[in-house]
N, C-alpha and C positions, 0 to 999 in steps of 0.2 A: 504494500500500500504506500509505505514512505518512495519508494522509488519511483512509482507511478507519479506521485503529487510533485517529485522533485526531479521529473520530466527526465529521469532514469533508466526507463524500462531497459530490461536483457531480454527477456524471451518473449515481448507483447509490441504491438505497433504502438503503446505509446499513449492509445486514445484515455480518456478517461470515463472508461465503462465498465461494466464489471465481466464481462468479456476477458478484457485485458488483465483484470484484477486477478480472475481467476486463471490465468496463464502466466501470471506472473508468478504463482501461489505455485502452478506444477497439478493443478487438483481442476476438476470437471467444470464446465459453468453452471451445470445443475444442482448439483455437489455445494457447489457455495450458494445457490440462490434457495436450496430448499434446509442443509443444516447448518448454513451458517449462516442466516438470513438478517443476524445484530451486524453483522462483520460491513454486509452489501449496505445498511443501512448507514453503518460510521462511518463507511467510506464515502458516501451521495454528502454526507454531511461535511467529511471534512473537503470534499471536492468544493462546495461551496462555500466555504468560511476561509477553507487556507489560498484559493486560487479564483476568487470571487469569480466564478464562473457558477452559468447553470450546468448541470447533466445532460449530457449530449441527448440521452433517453428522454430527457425532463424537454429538453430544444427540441427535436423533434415532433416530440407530442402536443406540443403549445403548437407547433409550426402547422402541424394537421389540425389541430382544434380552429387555428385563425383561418385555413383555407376552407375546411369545412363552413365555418359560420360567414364568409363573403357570399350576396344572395347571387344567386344564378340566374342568369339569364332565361327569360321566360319563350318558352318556344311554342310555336305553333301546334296546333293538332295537326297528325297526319290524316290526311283526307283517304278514305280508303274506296273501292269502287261504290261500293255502295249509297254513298255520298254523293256521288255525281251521277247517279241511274236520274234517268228524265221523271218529273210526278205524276202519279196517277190520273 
């Protein structure tokens, strides 16, 4: 974890995810996100208090929350044949 924060990494590209955390560790990334799940926490925590940054997981999901929530463009109905049959 200290190596990650202090942009260190040996065996991870480096990112600060726990991805990396867990490559760094030598141990599964399921492995740390199911029994060591205080560890995935202190590290989101010190990500943001030691290296004032958000979580890349944390950026991403905000990034999709904000594209989600821009309204969309309103589109046309498709007219299908039936729609154009002449009236009785």
């Amino acid at each position: 974890m200290n190596r990650l924060l202090a942009g260190q990494a040996t065996t991870s590209n480096g990112s600060l995810t726990v991805v990396a955390l867990a490559a760094e560790a030598g141990v599964h990334r399921m492995a740390l996100l199911k029994r060591h799940a205080d560890l995935k926490i202190e590290f989101y925590e010190r990500v943001r208090n030691e290296t004032q940054q958000m979580p890349e997981v944390e950026r991403r999901l905000r990034d999709t929350v904000i594209k989600l929530r821009k309204p969309s463009p309103i589109r046309e109905p498709r007219s299908t044949s039936s729609d154009s049959s002449s009236p009785d």
